[in-house]
C-alpha positions in Angstrom: 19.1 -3.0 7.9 15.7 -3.7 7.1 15.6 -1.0 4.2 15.6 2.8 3.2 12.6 5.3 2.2 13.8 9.0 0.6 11.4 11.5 2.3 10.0 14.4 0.7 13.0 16.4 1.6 14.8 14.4 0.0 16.4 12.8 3.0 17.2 8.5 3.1 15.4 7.8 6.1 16.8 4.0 7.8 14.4 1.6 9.0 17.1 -0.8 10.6 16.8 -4.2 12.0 16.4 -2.4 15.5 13.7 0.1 15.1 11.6 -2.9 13.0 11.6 -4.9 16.4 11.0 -2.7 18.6 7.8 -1.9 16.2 6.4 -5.4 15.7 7.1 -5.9 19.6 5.2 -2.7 20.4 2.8 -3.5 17.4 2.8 -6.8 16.2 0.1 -6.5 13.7 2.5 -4.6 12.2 4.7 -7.4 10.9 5.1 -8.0 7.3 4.2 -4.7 6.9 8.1 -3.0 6.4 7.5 -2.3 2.8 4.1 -0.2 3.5 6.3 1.7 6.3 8.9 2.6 3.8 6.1 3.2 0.7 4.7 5.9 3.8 7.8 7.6 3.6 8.0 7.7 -0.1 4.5 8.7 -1.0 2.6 9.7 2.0 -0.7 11.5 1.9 0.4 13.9 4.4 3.0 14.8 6.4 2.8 16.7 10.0 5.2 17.4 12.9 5.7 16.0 15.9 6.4 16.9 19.2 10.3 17.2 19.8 11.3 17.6 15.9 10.0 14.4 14.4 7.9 14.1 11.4 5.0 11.7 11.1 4.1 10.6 7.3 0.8 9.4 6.9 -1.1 7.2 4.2 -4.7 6.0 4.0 -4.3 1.6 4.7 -7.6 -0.2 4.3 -10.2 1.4 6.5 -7.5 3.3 8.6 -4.0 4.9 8.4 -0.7 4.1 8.4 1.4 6.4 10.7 4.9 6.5 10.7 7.0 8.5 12.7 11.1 9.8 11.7 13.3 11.7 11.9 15.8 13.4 9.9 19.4 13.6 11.8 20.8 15.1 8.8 20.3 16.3 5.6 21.6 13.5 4.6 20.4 11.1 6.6 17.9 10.0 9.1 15.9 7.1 10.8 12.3 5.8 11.6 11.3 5.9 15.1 8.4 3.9 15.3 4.9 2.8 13.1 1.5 1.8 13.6 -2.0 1.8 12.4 -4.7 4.0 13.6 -8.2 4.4 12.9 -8.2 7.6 15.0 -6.2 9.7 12.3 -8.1 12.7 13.9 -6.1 12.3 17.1 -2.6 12.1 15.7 -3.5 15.0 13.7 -4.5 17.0 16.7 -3.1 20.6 16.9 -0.3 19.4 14.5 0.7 22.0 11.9 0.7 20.0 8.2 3.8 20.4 6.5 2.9 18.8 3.2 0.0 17.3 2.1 -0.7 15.3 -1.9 
């Protein structure tokens, strides 16, 4: 287990030890960047929906955007998918319906 983030629905959302590599293997700018993915989930600037139930926290990161994508299995419980940064926030957020935003 890499760590745990408490969404806004008050869900612990897993990053585990799994997920983080297939990240940084995918992404591997993205490495040393765990806490920022958790802090996303925490305190994000926004939060959307995905395609097949996900959700997709995002928070402004430098000069771009921190995306990362989870989901909750449970309401107790749930897991990231996945985490990148984008400096086409505009796409992501593409015919997404916002479901919270700061």
């Amino acid at each position: 287990m890499i760590g745990e983030a408490i969404s806004k629905n008050e869900v612990k959302i897993r990053l585990t030890e799994e997920r983080w590599f297939h990240i940084t293997e995918s992404h591997d700018y993205m490495s040393g960047l765990s806490e920022l993915v958790l802090e996303t989930i925490n305190n994000p600037e926004e939060i959307i929906t995905g395609e097949r139930g996900e959700l997709i926290a995002i928070q402004k990161f430098n000069n771009k955007h921190i995306v990362v994508i989870y989901r909750e299995a449970t309401k107790n419980d749930g897991l990231v998918i996945t985490a990148f940064v984008t400096s086409q926030i505009e796409r992501i957020k593409k015919e997404r319906k916002i479901l919270w935003m700061k």
